[in-house]
C-alpha positions as CSV (number, residue, x, y, z in Angstrom):
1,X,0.0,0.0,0.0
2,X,2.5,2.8,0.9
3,X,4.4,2.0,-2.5
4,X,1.7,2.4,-4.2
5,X,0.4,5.3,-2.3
6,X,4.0,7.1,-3.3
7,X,3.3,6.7,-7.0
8,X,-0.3,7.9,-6.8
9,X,1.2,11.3,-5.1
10,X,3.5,11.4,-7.6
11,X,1.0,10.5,-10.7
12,X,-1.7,13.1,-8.9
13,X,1.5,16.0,-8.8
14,X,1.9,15.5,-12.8
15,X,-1.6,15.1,-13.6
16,X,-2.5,18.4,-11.8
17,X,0.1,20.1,-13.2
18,X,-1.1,19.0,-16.8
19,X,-4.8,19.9,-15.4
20,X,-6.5,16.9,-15.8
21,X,-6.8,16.7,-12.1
22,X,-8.3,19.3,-9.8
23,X,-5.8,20.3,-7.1
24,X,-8.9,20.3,-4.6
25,X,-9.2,16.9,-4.9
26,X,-5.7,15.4,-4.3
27,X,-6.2,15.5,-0.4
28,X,-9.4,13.7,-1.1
29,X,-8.2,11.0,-3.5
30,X,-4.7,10.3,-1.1
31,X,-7.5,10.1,2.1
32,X,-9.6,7.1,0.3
33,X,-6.3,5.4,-0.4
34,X,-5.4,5.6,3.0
35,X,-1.2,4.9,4.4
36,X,0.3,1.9,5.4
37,X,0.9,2.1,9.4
38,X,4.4,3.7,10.4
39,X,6.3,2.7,13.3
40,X,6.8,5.9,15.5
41,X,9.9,6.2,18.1
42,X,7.7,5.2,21.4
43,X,6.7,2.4,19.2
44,X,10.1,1.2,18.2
45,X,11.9,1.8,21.3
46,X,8.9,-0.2,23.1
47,X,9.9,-3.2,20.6
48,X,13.1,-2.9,21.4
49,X,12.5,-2.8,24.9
50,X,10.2,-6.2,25.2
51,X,13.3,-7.9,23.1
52,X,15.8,-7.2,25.5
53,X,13.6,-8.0,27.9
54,X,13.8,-11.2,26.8
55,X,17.5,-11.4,26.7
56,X,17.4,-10.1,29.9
57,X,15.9,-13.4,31.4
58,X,18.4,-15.4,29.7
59,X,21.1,-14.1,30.6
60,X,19.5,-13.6,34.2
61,X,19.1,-17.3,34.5
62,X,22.1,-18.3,32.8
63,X,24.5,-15.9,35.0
64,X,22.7,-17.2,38.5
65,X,22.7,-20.5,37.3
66,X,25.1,-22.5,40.2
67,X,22.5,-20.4,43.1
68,X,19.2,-20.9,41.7
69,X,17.3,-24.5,42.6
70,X,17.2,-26.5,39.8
71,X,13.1,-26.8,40.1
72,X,13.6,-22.7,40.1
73,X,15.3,-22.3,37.5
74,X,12.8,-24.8,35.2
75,X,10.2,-23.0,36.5
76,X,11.9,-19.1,35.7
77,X,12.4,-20.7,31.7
78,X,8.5,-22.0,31.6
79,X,7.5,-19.0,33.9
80,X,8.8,-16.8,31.3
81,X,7.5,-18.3,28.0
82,X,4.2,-18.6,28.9
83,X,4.0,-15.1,30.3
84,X,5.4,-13.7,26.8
85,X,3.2,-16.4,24.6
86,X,-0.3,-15.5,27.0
87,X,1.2,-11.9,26.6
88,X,1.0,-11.8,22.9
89,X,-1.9,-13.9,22.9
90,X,-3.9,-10.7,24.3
91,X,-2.6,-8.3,22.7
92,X,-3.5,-10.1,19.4
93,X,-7.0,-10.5,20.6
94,X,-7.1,-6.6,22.0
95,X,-6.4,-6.0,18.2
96,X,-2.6,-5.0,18.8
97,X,-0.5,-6.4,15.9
98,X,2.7,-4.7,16.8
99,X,2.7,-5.8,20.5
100,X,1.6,-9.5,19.8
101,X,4.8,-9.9,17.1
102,X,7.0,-8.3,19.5
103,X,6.2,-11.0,22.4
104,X,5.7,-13.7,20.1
105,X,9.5,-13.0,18.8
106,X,10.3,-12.7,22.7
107,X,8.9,-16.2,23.4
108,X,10.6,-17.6,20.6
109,X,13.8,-16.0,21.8
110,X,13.1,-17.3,25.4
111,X,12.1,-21.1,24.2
112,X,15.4,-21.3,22.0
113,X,17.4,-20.9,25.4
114,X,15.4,-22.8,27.0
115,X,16.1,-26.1,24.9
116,X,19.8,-25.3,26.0
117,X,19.2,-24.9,29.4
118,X,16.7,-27.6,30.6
119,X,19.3,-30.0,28.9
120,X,21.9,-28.5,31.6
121,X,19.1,-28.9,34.0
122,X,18.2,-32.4,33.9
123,X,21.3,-33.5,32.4
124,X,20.6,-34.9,29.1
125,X,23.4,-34.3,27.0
126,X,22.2,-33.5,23.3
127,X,23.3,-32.0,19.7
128,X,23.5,-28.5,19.4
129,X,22.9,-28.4,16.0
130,X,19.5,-30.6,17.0
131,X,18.9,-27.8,19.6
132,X,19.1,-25.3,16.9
133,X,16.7,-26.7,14.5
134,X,14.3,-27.4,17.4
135,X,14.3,-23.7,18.4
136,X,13.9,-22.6,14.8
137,X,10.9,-25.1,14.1
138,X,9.2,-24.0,17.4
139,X,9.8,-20.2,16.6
140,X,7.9,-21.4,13.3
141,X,5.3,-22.7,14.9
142,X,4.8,-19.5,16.9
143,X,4.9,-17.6,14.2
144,X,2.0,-19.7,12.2
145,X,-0.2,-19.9,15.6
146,X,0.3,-16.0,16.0
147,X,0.4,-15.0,12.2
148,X,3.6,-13.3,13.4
149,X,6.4,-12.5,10.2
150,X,8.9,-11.5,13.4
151,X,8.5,-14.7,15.2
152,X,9.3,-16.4,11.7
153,X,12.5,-14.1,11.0
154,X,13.5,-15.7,14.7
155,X,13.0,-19.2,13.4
156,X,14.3,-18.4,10.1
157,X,17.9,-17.7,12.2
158,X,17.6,-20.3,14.3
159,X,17.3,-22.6,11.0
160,X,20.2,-21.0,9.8
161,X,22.5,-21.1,12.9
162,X,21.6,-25.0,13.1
163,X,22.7,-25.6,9.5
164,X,25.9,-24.2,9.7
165,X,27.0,-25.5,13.6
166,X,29.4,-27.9,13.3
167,X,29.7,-27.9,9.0
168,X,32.9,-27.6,7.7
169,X,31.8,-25.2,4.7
170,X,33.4,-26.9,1.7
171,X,33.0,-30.4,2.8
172,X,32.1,-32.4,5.4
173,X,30.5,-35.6,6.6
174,X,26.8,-33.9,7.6
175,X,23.4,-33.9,6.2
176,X,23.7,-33.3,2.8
177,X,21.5,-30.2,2.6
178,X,20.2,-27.9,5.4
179,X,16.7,-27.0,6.4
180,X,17.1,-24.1,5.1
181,X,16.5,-25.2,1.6
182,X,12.8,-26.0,2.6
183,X,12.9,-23.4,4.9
184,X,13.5,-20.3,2.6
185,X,10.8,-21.1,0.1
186,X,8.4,-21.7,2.7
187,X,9.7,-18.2,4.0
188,X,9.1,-16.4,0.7
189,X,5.5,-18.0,0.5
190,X,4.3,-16.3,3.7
191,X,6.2,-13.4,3.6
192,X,4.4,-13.0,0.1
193,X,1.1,-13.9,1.9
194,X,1.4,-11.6,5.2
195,X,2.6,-8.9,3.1
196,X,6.0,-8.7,5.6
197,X,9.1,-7.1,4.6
198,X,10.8,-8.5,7.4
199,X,10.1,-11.5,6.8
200,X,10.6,-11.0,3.1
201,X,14.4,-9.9,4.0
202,X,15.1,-12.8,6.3
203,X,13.4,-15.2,3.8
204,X,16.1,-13.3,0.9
205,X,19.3,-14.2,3.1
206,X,18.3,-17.5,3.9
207,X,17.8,-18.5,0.1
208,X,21.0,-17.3,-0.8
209,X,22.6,-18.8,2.3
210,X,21.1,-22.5,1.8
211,X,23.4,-22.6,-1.3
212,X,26.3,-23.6,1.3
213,X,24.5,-26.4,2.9
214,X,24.7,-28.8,0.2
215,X,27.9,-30.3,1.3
216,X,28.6,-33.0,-0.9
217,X,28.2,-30.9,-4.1
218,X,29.9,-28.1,-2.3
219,X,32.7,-29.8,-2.4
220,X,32.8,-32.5,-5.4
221,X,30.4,-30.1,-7.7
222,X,30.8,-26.6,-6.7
223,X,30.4,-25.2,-10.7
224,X,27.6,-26.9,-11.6
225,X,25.8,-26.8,-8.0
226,X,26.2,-22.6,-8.2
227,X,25.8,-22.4,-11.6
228,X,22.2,-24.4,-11.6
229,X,21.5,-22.1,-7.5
230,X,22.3,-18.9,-10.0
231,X,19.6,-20.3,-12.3
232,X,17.4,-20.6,-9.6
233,X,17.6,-17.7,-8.5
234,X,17.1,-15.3,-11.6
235,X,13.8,-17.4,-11.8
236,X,13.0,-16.5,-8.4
237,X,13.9,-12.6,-8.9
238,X,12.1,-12.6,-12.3
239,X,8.6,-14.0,-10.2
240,X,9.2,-11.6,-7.7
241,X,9.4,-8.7,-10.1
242,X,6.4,-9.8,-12.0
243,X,4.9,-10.1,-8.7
244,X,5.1,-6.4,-7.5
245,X,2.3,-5.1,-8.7
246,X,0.1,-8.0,-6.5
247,X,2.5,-8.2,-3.0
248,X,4.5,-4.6,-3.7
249,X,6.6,-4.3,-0.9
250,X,7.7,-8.0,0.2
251,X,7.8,-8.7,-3.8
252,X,10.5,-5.9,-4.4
253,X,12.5,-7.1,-1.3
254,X,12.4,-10.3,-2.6
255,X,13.1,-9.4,-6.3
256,X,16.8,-7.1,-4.7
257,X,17.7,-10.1,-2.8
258,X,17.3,-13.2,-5.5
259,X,19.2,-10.9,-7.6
260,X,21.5,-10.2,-5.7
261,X,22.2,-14.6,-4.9
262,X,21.8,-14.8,-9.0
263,X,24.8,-12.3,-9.7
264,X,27.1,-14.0,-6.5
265,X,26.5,-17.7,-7.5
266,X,27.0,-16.7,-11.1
267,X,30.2,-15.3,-10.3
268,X,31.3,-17.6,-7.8
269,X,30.6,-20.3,-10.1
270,X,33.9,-18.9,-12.0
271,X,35.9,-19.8,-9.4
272,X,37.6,-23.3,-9.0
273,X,41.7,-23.5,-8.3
274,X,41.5,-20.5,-11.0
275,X,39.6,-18.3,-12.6
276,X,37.0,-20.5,-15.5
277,X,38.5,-18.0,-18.1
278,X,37.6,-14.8,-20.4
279,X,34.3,-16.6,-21.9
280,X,32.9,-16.6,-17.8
281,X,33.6,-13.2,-17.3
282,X,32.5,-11.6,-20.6
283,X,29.1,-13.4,-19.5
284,X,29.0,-12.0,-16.1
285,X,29.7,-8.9,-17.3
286,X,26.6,-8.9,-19.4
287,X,24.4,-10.0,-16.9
288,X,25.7,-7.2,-14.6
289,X,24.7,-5.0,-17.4
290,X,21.1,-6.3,-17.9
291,X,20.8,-5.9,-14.0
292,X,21.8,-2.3,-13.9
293,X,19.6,-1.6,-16.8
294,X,16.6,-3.9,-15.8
295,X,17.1,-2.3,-12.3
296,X,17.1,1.5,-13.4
297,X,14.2,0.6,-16.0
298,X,12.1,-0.9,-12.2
299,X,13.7,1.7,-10.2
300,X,14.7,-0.9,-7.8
301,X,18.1,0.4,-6.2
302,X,18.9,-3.3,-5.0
303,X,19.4,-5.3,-8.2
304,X,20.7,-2.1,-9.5
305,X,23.4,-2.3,-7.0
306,X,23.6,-5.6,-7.5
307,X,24.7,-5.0,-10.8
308,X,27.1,-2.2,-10.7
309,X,28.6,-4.7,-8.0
310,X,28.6,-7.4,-10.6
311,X,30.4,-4.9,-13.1
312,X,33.0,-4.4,-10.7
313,X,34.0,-8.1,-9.5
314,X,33.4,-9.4,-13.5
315,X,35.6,-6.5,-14.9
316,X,38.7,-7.3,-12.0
317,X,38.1,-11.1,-13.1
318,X,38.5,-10.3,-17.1
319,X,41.3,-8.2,-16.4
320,X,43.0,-11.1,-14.3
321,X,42.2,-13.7,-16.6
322,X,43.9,-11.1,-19.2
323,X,47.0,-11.4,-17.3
324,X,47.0,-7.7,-16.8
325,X,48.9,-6.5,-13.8
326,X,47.1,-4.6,-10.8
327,X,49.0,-1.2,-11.9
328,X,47.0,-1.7,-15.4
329,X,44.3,-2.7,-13.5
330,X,43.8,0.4,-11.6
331,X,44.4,2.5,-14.4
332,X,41.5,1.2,-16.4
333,X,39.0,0.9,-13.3
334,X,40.1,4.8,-12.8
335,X,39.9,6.0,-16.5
336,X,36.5,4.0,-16.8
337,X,35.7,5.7,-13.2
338,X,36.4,9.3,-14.6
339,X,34.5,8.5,-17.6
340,X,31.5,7.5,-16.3
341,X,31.8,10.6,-14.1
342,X,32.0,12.8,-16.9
343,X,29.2,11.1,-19.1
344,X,27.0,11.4,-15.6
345,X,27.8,15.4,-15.2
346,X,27.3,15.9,-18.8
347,X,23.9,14.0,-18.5
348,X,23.0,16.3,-15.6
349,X,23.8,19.9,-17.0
350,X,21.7,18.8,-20.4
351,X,18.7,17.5,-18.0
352,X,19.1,21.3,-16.0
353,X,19.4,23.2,-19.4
């Protein structure tokens, strides 16, 4: 809604100056449109406050551990999850979105420690990547029960920190593919369907990330496996951007991200003992390109950054793979600097005349 509400001010500014809009009725048309709810400061400092509230119990419990009863300290970790879970249970029903996300996030936050801790209670001795994913799929859970997107960012980390615990990152005798790689599709669906940027953003990282947890390929089949995850990707950028007209503001976070994975795989996938060669890099250059002009065409700074990243990292590749020497290599980065400078000023005094 507020993306859209943006363009409308805009459209309304052009087609009043062009009078085929009464002024008078601007204020009127913006009003039945309505704005997407802003967090103020009280608001955000409140959220802030309720989440280190909930670090606060941890790391109360945890740092009085050897003086508090063992029954005590159980019933402190329960104590304080159901008071944030009842918590954001009522301010859901009291119709207060904000608060309800904030404590659900809190509970999730509190239940994650809690897997660690009751283990050091009743000493049962478990897996800390097991511990991990636990947390993360209860944080889900919460989130679903709740409809919360920040209780699902919290599980969306937990996911990730229990994929990557123990992994040795280019090989390894683990599972051969993280949660995540179910996780960050399912993330994208609902961020989609709540309309969550947050959720949107975590759900972004976590695709990108769950490239890493295939460990086997990783490590016997790292072209193809980033090469086919690049693929992947672009498809996943190009549904988001065809999707922002429906979802706006989750859709364009999702479109900056996936193009963002698209470019780094891409370009990674170049990268073996040496550089693939001239052919790999010509390519990436061009698909930097199309991302810089695809992203000014959408207006979408993210893939556009993407790509002007992309032209960087491709160009220092070509030159490598040229043989040319860093000296040479930042004399051309600086001449092609200092032109596109001077084709940008001159672009800027024909655009003021």
């Amino acid at each position: 809604m507020a993306s859209y509400r943006r363009r409308l001010e805009q459209d309304l500014d052009g087609w009043i100056g062009r009078g085929l809009v009464p002024a008078e009725n601007r204020a009127a048309i913006l009003e039945s449109v309505g704005e997407a709810r802003r967090l103020d400061a009280a608001t955000s400092l409140a959220i802030i406050g309720a989440l280190m509230a909930g670090v606060a119990v941890i790391a109360f419990v945890a740092a009085n551990w050897g003086v508090i009863p063992r029954t005590a300290r159980f019933g402190l970790i329960l104590g304080a999850f159901l008071a944030a879970a009842l918590s954001a249970a009522r301010a859901n029903a009291r119709g207060r979105p904000i608060a309800s996300h904030a404590l659900l996030s809190v509970a999730a936050l509190i239940f994650a420690a809690a897997i660690g801790l009751t283990g050091q209670i009743f000493d049962i001795a478990g897996d800390p990547q097991t511990a991990l994913r636990g947390a993360g799929l209860a944080a889900a859970l919460l989130a679903l029960a709740g409809r919360s997107p920040w209780a699902g960012v919290v599980g969306l980390a937990m996911l990730a920190f229990g994929d990557f615990t123990g992994r040795s990152m280019f090989g390894g005798d683990k599972a051969w593919a993280g949660w995540l790689v179910a996780a960050a599709p399912m993330g994208v669906a609902t961020a989609l369907f709540w309309r969550s940027q947050a959720l949107a953003h975590a759900s972004g990282l976590a695709a990108i990330l769950a490239v890493l947890t295939f460990d086997p390929l990783v490590r016997d089949h790292s072209e193809t496996l980033f090469m086919a995850s690049a693929g992947v990707l672009a498809v996943g950028a190009a549904v988001a951007r065809w999707g922002r007209e429906r979802f706006e503001g989750p859709a364009g976070v999702l479109y900056g991200w996936l193009a963002w994975g698209a470019l780094l795989w891409f370009g990674v996938a170049g990268f073996d003992e040496d550089l693939r060669g001239v052919a790999h890099s010509i390519a990436w250059l061009a698909l930097s390109g199309a991302a810089v002009g695809i992203g000014r065409h959408d207006r979408h700074a993210g893939v556009t950054a993407a790509g002007v990243v992309g032209l960087f990292a491709a160009g220092a590749t070509l030159l490598f793979n040229l043989g040319v020497g860093l000296m040479t290599s930042a004399a051309v980065f600086a001449g092609s600097a200092l032109i596109a400078l001077a084709v940008a000023f001159a672009l800027r005094r024909r655009r003021a005349a």
